[in-house]
C-alpha positions in Angstrom: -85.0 -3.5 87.8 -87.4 -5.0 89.7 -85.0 -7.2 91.8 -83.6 -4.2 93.5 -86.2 -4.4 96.4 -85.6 -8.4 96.9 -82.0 -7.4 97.2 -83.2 -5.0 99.8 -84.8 -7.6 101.9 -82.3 -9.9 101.1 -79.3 -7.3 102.8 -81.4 -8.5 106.3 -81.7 -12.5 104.7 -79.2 -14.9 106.4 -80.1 -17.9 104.0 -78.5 -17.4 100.6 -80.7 -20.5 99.2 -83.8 -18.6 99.9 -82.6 -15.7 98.6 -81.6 -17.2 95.6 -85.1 -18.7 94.9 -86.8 -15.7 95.6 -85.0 -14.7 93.2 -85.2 -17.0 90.4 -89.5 -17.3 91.5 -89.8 -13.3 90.5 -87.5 -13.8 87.4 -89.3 -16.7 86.1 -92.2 -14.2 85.6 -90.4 -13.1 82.7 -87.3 -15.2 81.5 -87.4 -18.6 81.5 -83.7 -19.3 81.2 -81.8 -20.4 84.1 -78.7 -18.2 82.8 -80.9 -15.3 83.7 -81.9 -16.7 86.6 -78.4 -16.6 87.5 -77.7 -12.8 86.4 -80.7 -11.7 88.3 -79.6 -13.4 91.7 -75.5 -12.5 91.3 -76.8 -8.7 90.6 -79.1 -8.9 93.5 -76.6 -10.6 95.7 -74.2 -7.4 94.6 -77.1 -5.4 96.0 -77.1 -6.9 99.3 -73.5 -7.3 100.3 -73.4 -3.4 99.5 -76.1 -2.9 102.0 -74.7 -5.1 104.3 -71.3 -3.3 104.2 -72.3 0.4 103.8 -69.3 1.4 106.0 -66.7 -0.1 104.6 -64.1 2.4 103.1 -63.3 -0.3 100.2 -67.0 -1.9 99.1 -67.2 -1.3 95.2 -63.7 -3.3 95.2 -65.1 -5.8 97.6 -68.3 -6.3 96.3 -66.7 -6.6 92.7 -64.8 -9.4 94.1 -68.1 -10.8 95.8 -70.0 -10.6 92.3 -66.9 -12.6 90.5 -67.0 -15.2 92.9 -70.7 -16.0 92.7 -70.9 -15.7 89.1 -68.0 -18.3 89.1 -69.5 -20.6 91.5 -72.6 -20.4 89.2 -71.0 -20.7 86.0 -69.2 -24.0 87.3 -72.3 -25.1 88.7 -74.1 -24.7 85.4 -71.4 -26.2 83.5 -71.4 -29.0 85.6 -75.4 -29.8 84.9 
């Protein structure tokens, strides 16, 4: 996919908002729906935190849990709108 290079950068981005519309900029390209949007940056997000914690001995189980939580922050988020 072609988010897999922002999620590079992004390991190195301390601002998840402008991550996030980096994100949703590229995908818009594309896909105009917001849920996709929302795929794109949770998968990128995944992508980074992996990066970020390349040594841990436990990161597929961590950055499953860091994938859930986003995509449920999002969901609620959405189903708030």
């Amino acid at each position: 996919m072609r988010v897999t290079p922002l999620a590079v950068w992004a390991a190195e981005c301390d601002d998840p908002a402008v991550h996030r519309e980096l994100i949703k900029t590229d995908t818009e390209l594309s896909h105009g729906s917001p849920l996709v949007h929302d795929v794109c940056y949770v998968y990128s997000a995944t992508i980074a935190f992996l990066i970020r914690n390349a040594n841990e001995s436990n990161r597929f189980n961590s950055a499953l849990e860091y994938a859930n939580k986003l995509a449920c922050e999002h969901c609620s988020a959405r189903e708030q709108d």
